[in-house]
PyMOL Python script that loads the backbone (N, CA, C, O; Angstrom):
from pymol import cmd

cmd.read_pdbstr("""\
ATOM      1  N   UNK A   1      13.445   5.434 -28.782  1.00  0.00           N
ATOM      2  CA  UNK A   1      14.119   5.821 -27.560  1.00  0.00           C
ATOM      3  C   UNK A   1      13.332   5.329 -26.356  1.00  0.00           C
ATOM      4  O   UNK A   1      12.109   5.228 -26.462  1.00  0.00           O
ATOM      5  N   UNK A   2      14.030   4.973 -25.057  1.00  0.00           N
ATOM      6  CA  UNK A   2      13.328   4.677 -24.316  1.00  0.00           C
ATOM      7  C   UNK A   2      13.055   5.194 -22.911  1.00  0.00           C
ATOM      8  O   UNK A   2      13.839   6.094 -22.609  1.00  0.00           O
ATOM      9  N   UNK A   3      12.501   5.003 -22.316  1.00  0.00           N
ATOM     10  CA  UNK A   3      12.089   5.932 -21.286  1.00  0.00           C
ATOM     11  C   UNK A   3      13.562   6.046 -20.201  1.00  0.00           C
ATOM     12  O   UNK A   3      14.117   5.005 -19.849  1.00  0.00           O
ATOM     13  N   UNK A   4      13.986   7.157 -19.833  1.00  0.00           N
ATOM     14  CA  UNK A   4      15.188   7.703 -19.198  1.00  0.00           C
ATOM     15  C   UNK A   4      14.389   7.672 -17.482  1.00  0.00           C
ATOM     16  O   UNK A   4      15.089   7.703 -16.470  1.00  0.00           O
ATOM     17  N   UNK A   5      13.339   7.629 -17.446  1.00  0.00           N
ATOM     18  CA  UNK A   5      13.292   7.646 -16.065  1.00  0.00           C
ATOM     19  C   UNK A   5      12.137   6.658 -15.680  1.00  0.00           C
ATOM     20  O   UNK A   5      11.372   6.190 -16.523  1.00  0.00           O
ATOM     21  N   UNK A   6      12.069   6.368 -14.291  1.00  0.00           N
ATOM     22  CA  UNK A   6      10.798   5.544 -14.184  1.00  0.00           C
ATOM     23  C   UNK A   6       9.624   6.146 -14.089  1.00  0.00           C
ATOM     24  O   UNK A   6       9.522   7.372 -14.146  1.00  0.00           O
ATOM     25  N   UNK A   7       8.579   5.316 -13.927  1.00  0.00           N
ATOM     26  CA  UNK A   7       7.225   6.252 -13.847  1.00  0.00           C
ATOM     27  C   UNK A   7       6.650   5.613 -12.424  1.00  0.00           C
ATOM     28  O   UNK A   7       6.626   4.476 -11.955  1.00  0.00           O
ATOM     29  N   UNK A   8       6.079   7.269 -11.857  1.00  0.00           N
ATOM     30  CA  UNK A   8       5.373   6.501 -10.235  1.00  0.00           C
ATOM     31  C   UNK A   8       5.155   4.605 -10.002  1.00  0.00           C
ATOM     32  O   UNK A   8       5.509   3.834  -9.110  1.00  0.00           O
ATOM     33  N   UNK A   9       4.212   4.383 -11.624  1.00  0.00           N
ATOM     34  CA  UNK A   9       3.800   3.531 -11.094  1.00  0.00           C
ATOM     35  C   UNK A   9       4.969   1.897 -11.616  1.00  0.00           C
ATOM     36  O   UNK A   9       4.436   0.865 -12.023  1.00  0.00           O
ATOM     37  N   UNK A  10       5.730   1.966 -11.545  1.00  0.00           N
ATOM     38  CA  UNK A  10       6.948   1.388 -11.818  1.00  0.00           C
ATOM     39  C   UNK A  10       7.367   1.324 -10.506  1.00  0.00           C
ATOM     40  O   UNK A  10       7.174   0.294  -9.859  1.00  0.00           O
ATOM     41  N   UNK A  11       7.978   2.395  -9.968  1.00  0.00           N
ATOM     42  CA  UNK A  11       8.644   2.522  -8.820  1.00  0.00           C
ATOM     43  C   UNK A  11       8.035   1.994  -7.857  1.00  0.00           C
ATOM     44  O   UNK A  11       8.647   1.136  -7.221  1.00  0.00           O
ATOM     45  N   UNK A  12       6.677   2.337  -7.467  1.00  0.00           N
ATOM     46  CA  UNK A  12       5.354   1.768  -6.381  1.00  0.00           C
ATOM     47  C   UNK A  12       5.781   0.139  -6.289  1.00  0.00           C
ATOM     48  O   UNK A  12       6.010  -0.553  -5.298  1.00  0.00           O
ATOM     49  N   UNK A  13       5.795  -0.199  -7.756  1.00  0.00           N
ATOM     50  CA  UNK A  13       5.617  -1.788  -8.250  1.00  0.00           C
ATOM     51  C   UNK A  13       7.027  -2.311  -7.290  1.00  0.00           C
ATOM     52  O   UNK A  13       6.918  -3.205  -6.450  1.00  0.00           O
ATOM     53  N   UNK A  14       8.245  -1.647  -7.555  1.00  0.00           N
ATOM     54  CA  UNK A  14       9.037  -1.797  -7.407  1.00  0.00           C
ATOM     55  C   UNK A  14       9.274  -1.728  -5.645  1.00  0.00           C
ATOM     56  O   UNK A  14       9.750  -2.730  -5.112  1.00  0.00           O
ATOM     57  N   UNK A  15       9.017  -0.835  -5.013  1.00  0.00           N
ATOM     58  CA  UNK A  15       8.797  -0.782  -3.955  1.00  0.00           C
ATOM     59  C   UNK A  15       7.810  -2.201  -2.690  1.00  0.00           C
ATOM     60  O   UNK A  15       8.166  -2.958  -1.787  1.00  0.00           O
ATOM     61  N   UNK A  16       6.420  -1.838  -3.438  1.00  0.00           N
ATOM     62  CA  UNK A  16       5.920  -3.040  -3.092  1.00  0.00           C
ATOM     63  C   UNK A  16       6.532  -4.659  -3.580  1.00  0.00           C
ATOM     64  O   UNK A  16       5.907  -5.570  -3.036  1.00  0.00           O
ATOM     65  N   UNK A  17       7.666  -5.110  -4.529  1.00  0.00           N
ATOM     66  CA  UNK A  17       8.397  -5.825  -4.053  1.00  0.00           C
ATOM     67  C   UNK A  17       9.321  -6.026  -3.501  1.00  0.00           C
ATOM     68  O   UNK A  17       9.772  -7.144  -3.252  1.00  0.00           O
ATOM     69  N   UNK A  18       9.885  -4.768  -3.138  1.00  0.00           N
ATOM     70  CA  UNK A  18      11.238  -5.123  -1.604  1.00  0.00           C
ATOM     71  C   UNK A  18      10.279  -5.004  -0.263  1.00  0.00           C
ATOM     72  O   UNK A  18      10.738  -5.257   0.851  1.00  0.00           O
ATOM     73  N   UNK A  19       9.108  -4.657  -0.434  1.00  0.00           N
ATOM     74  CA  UNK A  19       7.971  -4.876   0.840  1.00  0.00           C
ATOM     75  C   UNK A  19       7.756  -6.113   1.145  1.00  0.00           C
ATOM     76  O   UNK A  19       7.959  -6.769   2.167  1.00  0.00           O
ATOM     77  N   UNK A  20       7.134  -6.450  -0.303  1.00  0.00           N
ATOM     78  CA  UNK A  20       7.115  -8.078   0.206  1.00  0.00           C
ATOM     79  C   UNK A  20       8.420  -9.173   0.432  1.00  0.00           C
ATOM     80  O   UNK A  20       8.306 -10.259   1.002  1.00  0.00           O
ATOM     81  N   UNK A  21       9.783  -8.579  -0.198  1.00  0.00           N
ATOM     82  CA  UNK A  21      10.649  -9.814  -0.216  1.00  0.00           C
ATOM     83  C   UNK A  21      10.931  -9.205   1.531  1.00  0.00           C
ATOM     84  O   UNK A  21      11.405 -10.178   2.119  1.00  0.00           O
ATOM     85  N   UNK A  22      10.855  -8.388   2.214  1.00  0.00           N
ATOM     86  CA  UNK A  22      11.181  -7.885   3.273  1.00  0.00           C
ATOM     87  C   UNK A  22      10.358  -8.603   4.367  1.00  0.00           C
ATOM     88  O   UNK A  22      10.897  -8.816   5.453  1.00  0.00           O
ATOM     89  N   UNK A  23       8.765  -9.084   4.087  1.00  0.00           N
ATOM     90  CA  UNK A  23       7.734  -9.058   5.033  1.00  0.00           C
ATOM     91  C   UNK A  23       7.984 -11.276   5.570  1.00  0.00           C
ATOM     92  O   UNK A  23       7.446 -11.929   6.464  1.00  0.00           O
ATOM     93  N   UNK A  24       9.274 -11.792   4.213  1.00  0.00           N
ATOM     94  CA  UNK A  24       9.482 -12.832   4.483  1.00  0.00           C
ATOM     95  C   UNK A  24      10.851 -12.825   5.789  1.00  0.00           C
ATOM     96  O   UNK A  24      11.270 -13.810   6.397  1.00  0.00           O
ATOM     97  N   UNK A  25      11.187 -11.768   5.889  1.00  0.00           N
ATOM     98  CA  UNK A  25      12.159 -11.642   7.438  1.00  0.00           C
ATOM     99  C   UNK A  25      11.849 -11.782   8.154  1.00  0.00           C
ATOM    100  O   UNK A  25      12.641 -12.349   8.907  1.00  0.00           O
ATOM    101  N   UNK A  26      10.111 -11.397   8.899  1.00  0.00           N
ATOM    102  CA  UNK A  26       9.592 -11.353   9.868  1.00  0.00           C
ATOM    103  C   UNK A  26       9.396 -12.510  10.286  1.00  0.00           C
ATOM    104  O   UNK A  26       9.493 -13.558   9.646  1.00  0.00           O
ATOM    105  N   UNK A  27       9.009 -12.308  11.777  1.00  0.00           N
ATOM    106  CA  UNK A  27       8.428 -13.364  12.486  1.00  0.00           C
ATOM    107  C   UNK A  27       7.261 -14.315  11.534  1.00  0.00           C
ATOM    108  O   UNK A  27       6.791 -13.625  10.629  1.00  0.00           O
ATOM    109  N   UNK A  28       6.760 -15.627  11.563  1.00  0.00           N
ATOM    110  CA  UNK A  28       5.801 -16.290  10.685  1.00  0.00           C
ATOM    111  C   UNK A  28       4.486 -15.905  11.088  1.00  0.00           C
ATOM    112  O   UNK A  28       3.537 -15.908  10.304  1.00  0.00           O
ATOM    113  N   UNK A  29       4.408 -15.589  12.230  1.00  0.00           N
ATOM    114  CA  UNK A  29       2.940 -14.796  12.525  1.00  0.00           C
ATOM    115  C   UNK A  29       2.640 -13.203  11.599  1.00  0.00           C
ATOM    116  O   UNK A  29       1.530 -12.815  11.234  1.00  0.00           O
ATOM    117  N   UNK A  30       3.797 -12.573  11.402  1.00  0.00           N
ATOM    118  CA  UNK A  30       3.869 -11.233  11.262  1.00  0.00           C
ATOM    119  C   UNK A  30       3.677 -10.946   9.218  1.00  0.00           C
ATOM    120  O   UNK A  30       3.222 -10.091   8.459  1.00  0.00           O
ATOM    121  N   UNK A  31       4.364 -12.288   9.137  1.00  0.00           N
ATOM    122  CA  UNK A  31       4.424 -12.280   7.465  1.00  0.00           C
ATOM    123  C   UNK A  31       3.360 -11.786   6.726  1.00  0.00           C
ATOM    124  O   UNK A  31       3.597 -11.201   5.669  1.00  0.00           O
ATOM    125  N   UNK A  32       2.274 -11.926   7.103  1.00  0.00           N
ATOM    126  CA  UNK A  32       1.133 -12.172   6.519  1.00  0.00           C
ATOM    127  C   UNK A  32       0.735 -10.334   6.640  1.00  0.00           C
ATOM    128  O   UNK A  32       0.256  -9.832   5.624  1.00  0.00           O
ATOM    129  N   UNK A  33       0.902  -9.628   7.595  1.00  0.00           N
ATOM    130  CA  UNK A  33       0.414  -8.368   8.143  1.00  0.00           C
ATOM    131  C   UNK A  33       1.958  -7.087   6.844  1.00  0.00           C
ATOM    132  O   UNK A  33       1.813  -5.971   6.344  1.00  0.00           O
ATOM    133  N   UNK A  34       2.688  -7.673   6.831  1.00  0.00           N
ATOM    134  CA  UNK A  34       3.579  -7.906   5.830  1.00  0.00           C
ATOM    135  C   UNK A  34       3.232  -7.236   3.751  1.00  0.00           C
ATOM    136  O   UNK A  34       3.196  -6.238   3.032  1.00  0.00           O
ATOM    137  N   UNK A  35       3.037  -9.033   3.775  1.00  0.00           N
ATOM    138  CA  UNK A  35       2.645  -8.904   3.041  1.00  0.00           C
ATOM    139  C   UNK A  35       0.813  -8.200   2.405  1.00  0.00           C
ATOM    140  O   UNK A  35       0.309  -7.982   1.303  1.00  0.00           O
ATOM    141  N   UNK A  36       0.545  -8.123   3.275  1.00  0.00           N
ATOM    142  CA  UNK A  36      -0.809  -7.282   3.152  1.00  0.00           C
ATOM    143  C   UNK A  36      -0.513  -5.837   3.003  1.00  0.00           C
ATOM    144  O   UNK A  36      -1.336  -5.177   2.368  1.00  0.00           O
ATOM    145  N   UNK A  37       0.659  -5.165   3.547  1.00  0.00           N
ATOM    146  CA  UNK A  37       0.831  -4.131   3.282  1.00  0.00           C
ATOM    147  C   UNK A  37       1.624  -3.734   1.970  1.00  0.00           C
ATOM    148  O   UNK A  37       1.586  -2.647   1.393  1.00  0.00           O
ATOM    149  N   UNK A  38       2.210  -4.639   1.697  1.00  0.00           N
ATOM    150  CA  UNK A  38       2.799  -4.447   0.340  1.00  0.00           C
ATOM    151  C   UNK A  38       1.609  -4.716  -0.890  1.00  0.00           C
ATOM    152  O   UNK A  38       2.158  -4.285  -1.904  1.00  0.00           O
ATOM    153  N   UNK A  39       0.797  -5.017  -1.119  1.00  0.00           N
ATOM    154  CA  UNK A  39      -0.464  -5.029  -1.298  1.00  0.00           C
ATOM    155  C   UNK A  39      -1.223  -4.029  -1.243  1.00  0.00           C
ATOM    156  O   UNK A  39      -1.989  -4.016  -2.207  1.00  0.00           O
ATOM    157  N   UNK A  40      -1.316  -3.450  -0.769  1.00  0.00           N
ATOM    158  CA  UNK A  40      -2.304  -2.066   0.069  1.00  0.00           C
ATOM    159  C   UNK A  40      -1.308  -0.702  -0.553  1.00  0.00           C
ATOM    160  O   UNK A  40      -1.684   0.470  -0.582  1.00  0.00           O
ATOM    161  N   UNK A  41      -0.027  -1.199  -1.001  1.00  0.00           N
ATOM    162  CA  UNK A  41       0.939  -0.104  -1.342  1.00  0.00           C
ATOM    163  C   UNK A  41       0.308   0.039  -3.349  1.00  0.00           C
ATOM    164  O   UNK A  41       0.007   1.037  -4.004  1.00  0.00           O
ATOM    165  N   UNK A  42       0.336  -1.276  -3.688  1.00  0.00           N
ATOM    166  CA  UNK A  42      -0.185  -1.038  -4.906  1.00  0.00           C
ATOM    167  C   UNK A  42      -1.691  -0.422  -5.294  1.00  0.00           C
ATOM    168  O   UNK A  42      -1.930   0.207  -6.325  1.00  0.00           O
ATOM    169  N   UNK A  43      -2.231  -0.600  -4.705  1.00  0.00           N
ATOM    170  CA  UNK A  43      -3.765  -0.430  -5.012  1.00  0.00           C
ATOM    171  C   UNK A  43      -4.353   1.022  -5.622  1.00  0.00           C
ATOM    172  O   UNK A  43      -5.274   1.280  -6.396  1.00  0.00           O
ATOM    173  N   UNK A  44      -3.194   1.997  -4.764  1.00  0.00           N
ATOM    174  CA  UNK A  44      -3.661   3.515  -5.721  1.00  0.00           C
ATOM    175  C   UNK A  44      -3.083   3.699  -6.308  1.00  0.00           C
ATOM    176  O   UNK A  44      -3.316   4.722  -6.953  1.00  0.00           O
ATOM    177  N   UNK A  45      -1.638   2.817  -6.696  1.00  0.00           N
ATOM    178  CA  UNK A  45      -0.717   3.589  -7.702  1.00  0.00           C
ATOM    179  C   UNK A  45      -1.219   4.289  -8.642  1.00  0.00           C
ATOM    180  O   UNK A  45      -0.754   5.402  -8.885  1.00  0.00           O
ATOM    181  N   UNK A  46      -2.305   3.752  -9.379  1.00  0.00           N
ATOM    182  CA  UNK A  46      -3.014   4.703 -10.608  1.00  0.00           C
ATOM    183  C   UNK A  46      -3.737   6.159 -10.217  1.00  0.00           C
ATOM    184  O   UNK A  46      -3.852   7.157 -10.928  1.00  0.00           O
ATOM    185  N   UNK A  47      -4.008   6.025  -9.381  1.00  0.00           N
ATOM    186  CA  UNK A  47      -4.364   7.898  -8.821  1.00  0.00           C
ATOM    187  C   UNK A  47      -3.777   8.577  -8.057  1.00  0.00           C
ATOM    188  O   UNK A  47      -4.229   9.605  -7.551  1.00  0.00           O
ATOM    189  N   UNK A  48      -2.598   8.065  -7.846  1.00  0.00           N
ATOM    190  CA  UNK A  48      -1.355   8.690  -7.146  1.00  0.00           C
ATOM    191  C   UNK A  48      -0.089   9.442  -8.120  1.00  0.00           C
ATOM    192  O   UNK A  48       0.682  10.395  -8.011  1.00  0.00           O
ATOM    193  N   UNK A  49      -0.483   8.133  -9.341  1.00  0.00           N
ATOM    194  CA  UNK A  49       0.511   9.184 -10.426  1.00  0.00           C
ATOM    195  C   UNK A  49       0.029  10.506 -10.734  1.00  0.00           C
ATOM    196  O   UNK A  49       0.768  11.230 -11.401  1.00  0.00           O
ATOM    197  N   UNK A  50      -0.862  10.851 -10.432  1.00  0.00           N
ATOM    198  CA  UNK A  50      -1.623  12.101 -11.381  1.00  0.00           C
ATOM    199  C   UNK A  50      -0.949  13.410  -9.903  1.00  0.00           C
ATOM    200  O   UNK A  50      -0.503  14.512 -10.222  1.00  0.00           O
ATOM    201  N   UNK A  51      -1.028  12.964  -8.472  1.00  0.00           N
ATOM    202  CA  UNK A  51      -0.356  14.235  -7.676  1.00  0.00           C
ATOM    203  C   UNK A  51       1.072  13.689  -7.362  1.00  0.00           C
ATOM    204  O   UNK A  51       1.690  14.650  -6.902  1.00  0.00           O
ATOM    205  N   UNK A  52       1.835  12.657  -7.395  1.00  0.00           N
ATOM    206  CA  UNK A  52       2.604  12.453  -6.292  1.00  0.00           C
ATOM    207  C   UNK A  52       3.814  12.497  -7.816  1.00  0.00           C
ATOM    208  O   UNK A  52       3.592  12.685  -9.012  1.00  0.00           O
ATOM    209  N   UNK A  53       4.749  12.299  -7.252  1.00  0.00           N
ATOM    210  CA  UNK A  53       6.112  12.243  -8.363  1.00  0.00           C
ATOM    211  C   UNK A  53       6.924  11.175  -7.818  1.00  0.00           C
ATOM    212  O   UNK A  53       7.591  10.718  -8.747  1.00  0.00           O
ATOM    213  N   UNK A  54       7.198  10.503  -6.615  1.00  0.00           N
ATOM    214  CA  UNK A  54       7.548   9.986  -5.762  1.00  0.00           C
ATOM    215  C   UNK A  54       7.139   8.818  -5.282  1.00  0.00           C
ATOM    216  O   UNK A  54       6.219   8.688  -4.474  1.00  0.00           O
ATOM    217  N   UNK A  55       8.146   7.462  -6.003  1.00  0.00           N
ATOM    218  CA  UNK A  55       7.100   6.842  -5.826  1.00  0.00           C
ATOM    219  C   UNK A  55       7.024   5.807  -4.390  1.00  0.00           C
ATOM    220  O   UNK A  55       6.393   4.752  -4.328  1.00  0.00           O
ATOM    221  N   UNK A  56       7.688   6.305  -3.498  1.00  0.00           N
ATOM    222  CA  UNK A  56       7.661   5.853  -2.004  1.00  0.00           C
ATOM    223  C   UNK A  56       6.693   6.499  -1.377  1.00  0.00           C
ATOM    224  O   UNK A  56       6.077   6.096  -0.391  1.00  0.00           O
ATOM    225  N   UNK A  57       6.484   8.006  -2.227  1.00  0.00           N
ATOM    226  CA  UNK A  57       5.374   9.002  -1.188  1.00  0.00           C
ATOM    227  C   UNK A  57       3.986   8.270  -1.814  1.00  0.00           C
ATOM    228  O   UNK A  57       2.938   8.360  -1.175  1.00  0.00           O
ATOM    229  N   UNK A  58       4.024   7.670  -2.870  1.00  0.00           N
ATOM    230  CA  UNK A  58       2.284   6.801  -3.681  1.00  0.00           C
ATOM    231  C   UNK A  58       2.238   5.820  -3.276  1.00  0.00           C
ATOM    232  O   UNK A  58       1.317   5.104  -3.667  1.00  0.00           O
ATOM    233  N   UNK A  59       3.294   5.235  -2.195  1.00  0.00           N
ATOM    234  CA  UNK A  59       3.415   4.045  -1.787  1.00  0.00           C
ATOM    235  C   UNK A  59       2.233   3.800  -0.130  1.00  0.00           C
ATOM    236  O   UNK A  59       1.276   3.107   0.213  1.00  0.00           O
ATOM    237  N   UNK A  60       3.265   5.057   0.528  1.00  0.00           N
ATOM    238  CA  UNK A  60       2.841   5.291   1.388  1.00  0.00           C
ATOM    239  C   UNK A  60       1.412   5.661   1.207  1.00  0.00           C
ATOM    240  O   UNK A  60       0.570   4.860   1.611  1.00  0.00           O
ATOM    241  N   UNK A  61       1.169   6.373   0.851  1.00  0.00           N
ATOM    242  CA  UNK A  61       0.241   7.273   1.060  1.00  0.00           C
ATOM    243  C   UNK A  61      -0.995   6.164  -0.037  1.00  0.00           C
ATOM    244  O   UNK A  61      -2.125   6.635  -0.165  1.00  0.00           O
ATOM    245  N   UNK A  62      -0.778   5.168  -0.548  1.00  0.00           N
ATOM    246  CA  UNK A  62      -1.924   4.100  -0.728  1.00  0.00           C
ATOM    247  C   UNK A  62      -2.051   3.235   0.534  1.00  0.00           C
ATOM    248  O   UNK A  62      -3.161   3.001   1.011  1.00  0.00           O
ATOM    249  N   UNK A  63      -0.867   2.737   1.105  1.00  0.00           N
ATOM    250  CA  UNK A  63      -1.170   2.143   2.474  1.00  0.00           C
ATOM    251  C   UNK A  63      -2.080   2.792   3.306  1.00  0.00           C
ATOM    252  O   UNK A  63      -3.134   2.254   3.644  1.00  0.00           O
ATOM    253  N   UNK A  64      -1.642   4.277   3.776  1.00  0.00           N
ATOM    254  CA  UNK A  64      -2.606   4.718   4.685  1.00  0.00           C
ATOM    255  C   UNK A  64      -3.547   5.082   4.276  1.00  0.00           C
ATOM    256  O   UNK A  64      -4.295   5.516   5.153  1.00  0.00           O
ATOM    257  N   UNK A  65      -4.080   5.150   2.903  1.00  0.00           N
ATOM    258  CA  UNK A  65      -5.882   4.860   2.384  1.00  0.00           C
ATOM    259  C   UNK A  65      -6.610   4.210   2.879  1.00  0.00           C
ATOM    260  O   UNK A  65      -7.650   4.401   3.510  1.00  0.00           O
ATOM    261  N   UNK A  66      -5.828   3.047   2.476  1.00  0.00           N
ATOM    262  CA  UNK A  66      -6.437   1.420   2.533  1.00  0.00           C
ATOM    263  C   UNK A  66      -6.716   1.464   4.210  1.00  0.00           C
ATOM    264  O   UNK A  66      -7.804   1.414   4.783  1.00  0.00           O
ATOM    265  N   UNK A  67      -5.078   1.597   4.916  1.00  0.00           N
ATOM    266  CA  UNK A  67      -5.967   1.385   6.342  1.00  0.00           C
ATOM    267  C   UNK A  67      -6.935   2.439   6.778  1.00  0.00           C
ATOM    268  O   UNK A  67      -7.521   2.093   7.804  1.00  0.00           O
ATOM    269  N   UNK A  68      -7.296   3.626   6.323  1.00  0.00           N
ATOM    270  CA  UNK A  68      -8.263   4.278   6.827  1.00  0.00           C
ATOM    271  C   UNK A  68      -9.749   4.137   6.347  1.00  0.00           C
ATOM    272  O   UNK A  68     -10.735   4.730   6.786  1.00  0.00           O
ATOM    273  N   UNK A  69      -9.668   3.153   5.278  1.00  0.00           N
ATOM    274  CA  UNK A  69     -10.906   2.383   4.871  1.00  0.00           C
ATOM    275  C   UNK A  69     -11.003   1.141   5.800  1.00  0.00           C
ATOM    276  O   UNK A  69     -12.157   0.798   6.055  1.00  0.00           O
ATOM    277  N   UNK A  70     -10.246   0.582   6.220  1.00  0.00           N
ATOM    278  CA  UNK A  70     -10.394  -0.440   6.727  1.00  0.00           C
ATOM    279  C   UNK A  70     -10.942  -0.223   8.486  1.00  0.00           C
ATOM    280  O   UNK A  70     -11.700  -1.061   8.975  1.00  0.00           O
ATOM    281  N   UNK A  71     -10.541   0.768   9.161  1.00  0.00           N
ATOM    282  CA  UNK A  71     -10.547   1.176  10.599  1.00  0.00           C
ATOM    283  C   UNK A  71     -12.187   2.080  10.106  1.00  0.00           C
ATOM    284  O   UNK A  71     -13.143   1.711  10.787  1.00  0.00           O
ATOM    285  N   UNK A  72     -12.462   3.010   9.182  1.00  0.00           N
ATOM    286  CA  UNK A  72     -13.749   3.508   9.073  1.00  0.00           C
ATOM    287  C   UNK A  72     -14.897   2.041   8.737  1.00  0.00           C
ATOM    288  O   UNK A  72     -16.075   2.396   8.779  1.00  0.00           O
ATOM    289  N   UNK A  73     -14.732   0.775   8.478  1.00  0.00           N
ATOM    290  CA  UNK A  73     -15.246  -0.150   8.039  1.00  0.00           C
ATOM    291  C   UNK A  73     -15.704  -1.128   9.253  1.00  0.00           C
ATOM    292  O   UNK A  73     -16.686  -1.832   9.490  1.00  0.00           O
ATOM    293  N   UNK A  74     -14.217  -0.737  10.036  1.00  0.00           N
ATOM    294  CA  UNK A  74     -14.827  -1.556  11.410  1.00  0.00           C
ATOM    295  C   UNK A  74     -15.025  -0.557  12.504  1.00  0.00           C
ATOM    296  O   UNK A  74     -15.072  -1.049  13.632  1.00  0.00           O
ATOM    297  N   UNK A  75     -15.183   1.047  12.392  1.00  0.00           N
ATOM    298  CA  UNK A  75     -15.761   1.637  13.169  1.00  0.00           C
ATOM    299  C   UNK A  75     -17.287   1.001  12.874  1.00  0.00           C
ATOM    300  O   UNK A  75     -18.074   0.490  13.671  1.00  0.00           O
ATOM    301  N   UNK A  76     -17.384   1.174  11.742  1.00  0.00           N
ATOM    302  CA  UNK A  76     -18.983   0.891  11.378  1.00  0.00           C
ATOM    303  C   UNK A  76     -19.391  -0.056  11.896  1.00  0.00           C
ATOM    304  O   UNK A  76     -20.286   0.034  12.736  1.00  0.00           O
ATOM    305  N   UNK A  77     -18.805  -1.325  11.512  1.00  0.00           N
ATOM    306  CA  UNK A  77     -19.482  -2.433  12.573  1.00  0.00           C
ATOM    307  C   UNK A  77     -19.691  -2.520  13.412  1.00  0.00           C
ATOM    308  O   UNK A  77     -20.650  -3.160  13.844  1.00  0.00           O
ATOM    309  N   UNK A  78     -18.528  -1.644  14.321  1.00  0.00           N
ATOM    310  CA  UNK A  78     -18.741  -1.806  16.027  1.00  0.00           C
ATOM    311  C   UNK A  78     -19.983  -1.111  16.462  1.00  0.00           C
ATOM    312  O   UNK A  78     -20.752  -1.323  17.399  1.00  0.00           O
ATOM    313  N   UNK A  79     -19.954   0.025  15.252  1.00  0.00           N
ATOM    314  CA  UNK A  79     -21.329   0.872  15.546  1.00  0.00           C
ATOM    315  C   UNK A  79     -22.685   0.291  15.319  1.00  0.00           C
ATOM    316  O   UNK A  79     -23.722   0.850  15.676  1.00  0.00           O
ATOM    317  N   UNK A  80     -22.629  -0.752  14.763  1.00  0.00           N
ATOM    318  CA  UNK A  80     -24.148  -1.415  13.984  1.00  0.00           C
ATOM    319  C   UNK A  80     -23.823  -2.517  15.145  1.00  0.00           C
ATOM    320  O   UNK A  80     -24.893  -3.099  15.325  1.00  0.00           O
ATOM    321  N   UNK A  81     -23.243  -2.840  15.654  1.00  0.00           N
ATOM    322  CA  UNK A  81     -23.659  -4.102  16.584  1.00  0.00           C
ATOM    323  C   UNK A  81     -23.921  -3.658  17.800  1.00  0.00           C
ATOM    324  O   UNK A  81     -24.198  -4.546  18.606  1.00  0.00           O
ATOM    325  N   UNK A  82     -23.927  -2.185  18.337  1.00  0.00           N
ATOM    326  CA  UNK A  82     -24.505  -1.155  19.883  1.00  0.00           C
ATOM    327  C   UNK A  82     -25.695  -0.853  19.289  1.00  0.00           C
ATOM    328  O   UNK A  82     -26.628  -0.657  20.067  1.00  0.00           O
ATOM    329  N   UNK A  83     -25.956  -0.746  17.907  1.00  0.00           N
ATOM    330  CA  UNK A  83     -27.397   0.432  17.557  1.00  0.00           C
ATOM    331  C   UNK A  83     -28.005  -1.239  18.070  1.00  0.00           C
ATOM    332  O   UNK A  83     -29.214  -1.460  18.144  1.00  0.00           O
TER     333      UNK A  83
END
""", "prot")
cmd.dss("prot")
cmd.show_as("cartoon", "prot")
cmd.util.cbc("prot")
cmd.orient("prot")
């Protein structure tokens, strides 16, 4: 028998490709910011299945990881290039 429903990380997968076939609409400057986020959507799928059920909310909620690693990464720098 086979599986009757999808699993988070199916859906994520699935998601992050209408992200990316979406991020080819944009402007050619913008594509790229785009596709980086559809990218950034996959990256926790695997520790998102364990709280989330939803897999637009594991989507999201890996994007705004990633960028809050990324903005704590260049707080840091800005901070090491004043010290």
């Amino acid at each position: 028998m086979g599986r009757s429903f999808e699993s988070v990380r199916m859906g994520v997968k699935e998601v992050s490709s209408r992200w990316l076939k979406a991020s080819r609409a944009l402007r050619k400057d913008d594509q790229i910011y785009g596709q980086m986020v559809a990218q950034m959507a996959k990256k926790h799928s695997s520790e998102a299945f364990y709280a989330l059920d939803d897999p637009l909310e594991a989507a999201v909620f890996s994007v705004l990881v990633e960028m809050m690693k990324r903005r704590a990464e260049e707080d840091k720098l800005q901070k090491d290039k004043t010290a």
